[in-house]
N, C-alpha and C positions, 0 to 999 in steps of 0.2 A: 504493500500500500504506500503511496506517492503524500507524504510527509507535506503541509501546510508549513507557510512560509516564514507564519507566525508558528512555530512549532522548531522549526530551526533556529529562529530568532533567540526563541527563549532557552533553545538547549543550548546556543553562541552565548548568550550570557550567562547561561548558569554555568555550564563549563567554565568563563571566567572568572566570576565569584569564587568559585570554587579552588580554581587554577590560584588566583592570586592568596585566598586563605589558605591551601594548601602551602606555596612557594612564603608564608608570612611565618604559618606556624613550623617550617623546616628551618627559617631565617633563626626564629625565635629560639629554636630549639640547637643550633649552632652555637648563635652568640652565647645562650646562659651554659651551656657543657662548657664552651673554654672558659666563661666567665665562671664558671664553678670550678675546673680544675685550675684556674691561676686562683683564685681566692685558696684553694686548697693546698697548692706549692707556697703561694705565700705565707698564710697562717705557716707551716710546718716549717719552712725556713727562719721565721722570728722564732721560733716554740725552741728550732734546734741552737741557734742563737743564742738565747737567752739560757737555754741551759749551759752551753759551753762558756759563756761565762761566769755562770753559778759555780761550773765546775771549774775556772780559772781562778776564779776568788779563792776556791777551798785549795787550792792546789798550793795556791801563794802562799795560805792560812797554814798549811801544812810545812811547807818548806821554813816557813818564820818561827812555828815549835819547833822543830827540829833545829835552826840554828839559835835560837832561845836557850836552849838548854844544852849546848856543845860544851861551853864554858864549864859548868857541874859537872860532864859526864867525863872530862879530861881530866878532871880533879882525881877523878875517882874511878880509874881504869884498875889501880891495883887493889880495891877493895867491894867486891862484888857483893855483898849484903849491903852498902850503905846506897850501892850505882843501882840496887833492885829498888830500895828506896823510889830517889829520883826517878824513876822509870816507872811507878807505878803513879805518880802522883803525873809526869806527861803524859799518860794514857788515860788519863781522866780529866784533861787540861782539855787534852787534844781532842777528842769523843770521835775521831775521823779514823781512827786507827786502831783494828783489829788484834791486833799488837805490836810492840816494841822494841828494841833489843839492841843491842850494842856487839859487836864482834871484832875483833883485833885485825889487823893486818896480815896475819895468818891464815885468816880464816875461823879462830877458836871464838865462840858465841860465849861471854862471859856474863851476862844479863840478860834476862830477859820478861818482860812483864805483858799478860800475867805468865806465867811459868808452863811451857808448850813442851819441857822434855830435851830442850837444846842445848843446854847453859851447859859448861863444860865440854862443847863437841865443836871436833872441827866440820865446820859446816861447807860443804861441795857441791851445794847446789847453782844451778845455771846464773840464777840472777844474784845472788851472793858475790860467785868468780868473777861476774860484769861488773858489778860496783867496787869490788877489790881492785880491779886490774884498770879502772877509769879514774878512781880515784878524785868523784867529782860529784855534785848533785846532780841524778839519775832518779828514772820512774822506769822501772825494769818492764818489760818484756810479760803476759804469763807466762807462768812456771809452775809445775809442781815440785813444792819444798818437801824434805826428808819427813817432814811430820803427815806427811799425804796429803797436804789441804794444796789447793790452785792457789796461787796466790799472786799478789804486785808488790814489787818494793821498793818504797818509796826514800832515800841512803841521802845521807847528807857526809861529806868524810870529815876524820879527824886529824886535825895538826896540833903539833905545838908550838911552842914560842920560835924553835929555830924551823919551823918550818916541816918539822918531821913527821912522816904519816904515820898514826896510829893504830888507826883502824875507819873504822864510821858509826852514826847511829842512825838505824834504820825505823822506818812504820812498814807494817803491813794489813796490805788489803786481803782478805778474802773472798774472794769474789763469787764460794757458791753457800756463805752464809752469809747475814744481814753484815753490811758495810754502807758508808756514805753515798755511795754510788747507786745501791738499791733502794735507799731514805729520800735520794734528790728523784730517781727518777721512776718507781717501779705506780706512783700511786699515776702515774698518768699514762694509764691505758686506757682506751677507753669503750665503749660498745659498738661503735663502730667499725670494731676493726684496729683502730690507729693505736702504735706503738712507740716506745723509742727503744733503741740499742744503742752501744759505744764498743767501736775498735781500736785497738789498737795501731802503731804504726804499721805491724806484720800483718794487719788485716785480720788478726783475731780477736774473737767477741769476748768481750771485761765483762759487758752486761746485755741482759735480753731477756725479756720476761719468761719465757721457756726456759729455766735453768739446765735442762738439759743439754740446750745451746753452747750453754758458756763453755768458753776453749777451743771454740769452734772455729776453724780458718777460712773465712769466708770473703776473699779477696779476690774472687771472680766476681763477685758481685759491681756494677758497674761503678753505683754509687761509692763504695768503700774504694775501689782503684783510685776515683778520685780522692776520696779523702789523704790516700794515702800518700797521694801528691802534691797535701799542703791544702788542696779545692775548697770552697764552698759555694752553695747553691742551690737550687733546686733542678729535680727534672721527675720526669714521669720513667719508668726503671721495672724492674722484674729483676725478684728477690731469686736466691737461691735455689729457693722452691717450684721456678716456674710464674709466680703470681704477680699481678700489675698494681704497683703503688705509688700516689704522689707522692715523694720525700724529698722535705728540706736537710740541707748535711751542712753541719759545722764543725771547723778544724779548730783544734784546743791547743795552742801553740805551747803551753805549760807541760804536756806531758805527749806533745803527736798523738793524742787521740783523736777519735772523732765521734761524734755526735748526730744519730740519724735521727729525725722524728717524721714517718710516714702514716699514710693513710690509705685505706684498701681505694682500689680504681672505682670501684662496683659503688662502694660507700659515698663516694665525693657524688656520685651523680645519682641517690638515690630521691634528691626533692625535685631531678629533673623533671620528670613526667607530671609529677604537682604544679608545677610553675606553669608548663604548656597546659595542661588541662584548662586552666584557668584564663590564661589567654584564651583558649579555645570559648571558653564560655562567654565570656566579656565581646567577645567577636561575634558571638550568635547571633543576637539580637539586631544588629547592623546585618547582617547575612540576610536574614528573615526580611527586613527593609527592603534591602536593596533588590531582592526576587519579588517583591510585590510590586515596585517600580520597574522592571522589568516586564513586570505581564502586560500593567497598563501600557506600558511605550509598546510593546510589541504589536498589541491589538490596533495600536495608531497607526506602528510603517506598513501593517500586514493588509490594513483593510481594503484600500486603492485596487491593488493590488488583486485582491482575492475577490471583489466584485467584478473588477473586468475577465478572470479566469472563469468564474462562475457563467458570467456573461457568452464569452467563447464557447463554453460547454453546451450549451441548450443552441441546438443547430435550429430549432423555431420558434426561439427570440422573437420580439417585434421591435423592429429598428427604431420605431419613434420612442422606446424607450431608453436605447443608447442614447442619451443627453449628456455622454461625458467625450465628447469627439478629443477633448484634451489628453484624456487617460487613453483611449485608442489609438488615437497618434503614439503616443510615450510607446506604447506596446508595442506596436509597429516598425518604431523607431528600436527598439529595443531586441527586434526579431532579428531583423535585419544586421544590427551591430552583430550580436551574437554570431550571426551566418558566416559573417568576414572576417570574426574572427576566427571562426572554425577554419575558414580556408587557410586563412594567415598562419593558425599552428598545424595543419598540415603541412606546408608549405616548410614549415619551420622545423618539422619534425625528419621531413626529407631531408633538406638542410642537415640538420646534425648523422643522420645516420650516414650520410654521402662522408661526413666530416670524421666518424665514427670509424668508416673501411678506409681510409687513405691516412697515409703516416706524414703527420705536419713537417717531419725536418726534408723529406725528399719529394713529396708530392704523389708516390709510387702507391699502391694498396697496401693496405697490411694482412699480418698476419689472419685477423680475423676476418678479411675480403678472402685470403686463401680459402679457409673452410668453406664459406659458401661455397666458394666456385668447385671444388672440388666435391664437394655435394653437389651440386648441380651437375656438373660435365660426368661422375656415374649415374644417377638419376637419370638422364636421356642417353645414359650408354653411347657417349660420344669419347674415342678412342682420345689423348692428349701425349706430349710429351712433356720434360720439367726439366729446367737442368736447375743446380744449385751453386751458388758462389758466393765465396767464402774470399776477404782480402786478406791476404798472405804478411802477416808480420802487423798484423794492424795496431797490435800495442805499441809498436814503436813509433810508428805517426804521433799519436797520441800522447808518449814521454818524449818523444823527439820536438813536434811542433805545438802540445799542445791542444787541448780538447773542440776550441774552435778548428783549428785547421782538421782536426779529423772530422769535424763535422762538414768542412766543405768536401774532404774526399769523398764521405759518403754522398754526396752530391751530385760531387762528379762522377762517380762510379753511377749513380743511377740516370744522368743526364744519357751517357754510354750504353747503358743498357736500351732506354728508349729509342736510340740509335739503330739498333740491330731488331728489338722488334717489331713486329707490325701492327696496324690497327689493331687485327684480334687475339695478337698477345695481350697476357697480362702483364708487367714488370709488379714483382711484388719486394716490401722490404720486409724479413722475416723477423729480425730483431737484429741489433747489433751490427754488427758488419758482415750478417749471411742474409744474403735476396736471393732470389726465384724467377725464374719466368715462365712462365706455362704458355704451353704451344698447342691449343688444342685442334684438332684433325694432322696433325702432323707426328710423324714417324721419327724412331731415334736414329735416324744414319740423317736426317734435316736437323736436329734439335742440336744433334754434334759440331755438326758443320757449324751452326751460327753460333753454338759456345766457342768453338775455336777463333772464330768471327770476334766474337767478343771479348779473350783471353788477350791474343793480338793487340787488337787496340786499347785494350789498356796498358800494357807494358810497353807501346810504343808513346804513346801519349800523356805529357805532363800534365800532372796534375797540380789544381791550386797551390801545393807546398812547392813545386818545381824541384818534386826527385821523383823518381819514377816508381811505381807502385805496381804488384803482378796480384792475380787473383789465382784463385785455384777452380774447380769446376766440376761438377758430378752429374751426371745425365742420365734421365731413366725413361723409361716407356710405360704408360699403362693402357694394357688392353685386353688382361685380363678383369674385367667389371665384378670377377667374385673374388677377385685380391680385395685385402682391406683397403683401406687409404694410408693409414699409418703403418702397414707392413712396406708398400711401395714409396713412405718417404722415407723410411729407412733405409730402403736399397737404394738409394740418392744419396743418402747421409753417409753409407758404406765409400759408397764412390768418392764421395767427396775428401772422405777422410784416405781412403787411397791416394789420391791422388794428392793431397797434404803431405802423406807417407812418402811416396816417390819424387820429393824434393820440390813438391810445390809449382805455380807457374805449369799447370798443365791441366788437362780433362780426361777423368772417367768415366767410360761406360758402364752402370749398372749391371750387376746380371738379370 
């Protein structure tokens, strides 16, 4: 059934109502996702921020106990009851530090508060050796210490007056029972998903709400590479696990750690759909409007219109009711437009197909004028011949002179060829620098002759580059009509490559 005028009218509008609320709430729904995940990089970059300076303050706070109290613990290197003393009264000062200890330059742990089992032993462990042999203020590496616990240690050394090394006095963290590290950050997780962790320089995890985690070396992770190269930032990242999180990272220049605080992908954009729904609704009501204005306008351009078709339809009409000679005329006028235009895109559609089989750089037919004609000359089972040509060395035209100049040989190559055929050749360009010409009622001992014909004058005649140029040339026959098409251009393409083989500058016959 043949669709009223006002019927398309209003589907053209409604489809565009439609079209522009759809392309508004996609607009809508773009902007607030980034606008949601950079408010969620942001937030998490201030969050990792500010902790890394929470943890910079304590760090500082730390290191100031520890050299606070060097002065006492020098005193009292050879009296290891009065140095547990001191030691027990910093570790209560300090509230940062899991415990305390003092150890010689040997390595013999002579204090220690509260009392872990050490005191008296030479101590061997990794981060211990690194502070002895650095001999400097150091924030160790983890480590598991001889007492089995994961630990950090946190070493300040000791001298005396002439400058001689003592030993040092150390704090340590433990990092898989409660410590400073878990007080500053463990209460801010949240339901969303959103965490924080801290690495170390080596890329292993100090802290991470999974304690499981911790000691964990996780420095494929993209975020921690950066940190471990001083970074901070935000980006969008995919944790160890596989899973997509905004995270802000902060570098703790006090001890080279670093400071993640992320939030799951899925979580940042979960008030997405809230936000668009709600546009969605706020737009309704304007929606609903603007399709009631639509009906009425439509009824108005449709009606002219649809009287005079109504009109045309009733073949016994009475004329003295036509009173709109102005609306007949339009229609009239409007027939006829139509009509010329239809020839004009005929006209027009000829035009591109004509434009469609001839190849713009040489004016010759193309490859896909081949197929037709080839279709057609088996179709009426009218016998042809084909040779194929192929220019010899044509890459070096090309690096020699240059991609115009080889565009004028293939030019002149096919100016040459229309040379030697006749009105009811075709000269075709197949692609590239292989053409064709088809001969059709003509025999392969005629089609030879005129490739040789054609071989000749090109290797005798200069070409636009003015060096001389040879083609090569494969010649076949079809007249078998229950050969395929593409079995008899291969035996062309055999030839041809023959005759490539046997040094070029010559023609093959097909078998």
């Amino acid at each position: 059934m043949i669709k009223t005028l006002r019927f398309w009218i209003l589907t053209l509008i409604s489809f565009t109502i439609i079209g522009i609320l759809t392309s508004s709430l996609f607009s809508s729904y773009l902007v607030t996702k980034n606008s949601l995940i950079e408010n969620s990089l942001e937030q998490n970059q201030v969050y990792s921020k500010k902790l890394a300076q929470m943890s910079e303050e304590l760090f500082a706070s730390m290191q100031l106990n520890l050299e606070g109290r060097k002065a006492d613990i020098i005193k009292l290197l050879d009296q290891p009851e009065e140095l547990t003393v001191v030691l027990d009264q910093l570790i209560v000062t300090s509230r940062n530090f899991n415990s305390v200890s003092v150890i010689d330059k040997n390595g013999l742990a002579i204090a220690t508060s509260p009392n872990v089992g050490i005191a008296g032993n030479i101590i061997e462990s990794e981060g211990v050796r690194e502070a002895l042999d650095k001999k400097e203020n150091i924030i160790t590496k983890p480590y598991m210490a001889s007492t089995g616990r994961l630990l950090i240690l946190v070493s300040t050394p000791l001298f005396n007056e002439q400058t001689e090394y003592l030993g040092m006095l150390n704090g340590t963290i433990y990092l898989e029972e409660d410590n400073f590290i878990r007080n500053i950050l463990a209460e801010h997780y949240s339901k969303d998903g959103s965490y924080v962790y801290v690495v170390d320089h080596s890329g292993t995890l100090i802290y991470h709400p999974d304690e499981e985690r911790i000691g964990e070396v996780v420095k494929s992770n993209e975020v921690v590479e950066k940190l471990i190269k001083g970074n901070s930032g935000s980006s969008l990242t995919e944790n160890t696990k596989g899973d997509l999180y905004l995270a802000g990272y902060s570098f703790i220049e006090a001890s080279n750690w670093g400071v993640v605080s992320q939030t799951p992908y899925q979580s940042s954009l979960e008030p997405l759909i809230g936000i668009i729904l709600k546009i969605f609704l706020y737009a309704l009501p304007f929606v609903a409007l603007f399709l009631v204005v639509a009906f009425i306008i439509s009824n108005k351009l449709a009606f002219p219109l649809q009287k005079l078709a109504m009109y045309t339809m009733n073949k016994e009409f009475n004329k003295k009711e036509l009173r709109i000679p102005t609306w007949y005329f339009e229609a009239k006028q409007l027939t006829e437009t139509v009509e010329e235009y239809r020839r004009h895109q005929e006209e027009t559609v000829a035009d591109f197909k004509m434009q469609s089989l001839t190849d713009p750089l040489t004016g010759l037919k193309n490859r896909r004028f081949a197929e037709y004609l080839y279709s057609n000359l088996k179709e009426e089972k009218q016998y042809f011949s084909m040779l194929m040509v192929d220019i010899d060395f044509f890459k070096k035209v090309n690096d020699e002179f240059g991609h115009n100049s080889g565009d004028e040989v293939l030019q002149f190559l096919a100016s040459r060829m229309n040379l030697v055929a006749s009105d009811n050749d075709f000269c075709i360009r197949l692609g590239g620098e292989e053409f064709a010409i088809v001969f059709p009622n003509t025999h392969l001992d005629e089609a030879y002759r005129l490739a040789e014909i054609l071989r000749k004058d090109i290797e005798t005649t200069l070409p636009p580059t003015r060096k001389l140029i040879t083609i090569s040339t494969g010649v076949g026959e079809y007249v078998d009509f229950n050969e395929p098409i593409t079995s008899f251009i291969e035996r062309i393409d055999r030839a041809l490559y023959k005759a490539k083989s046997n040094g070029r500058n010559n023609t093959m016959k097909s078998n």
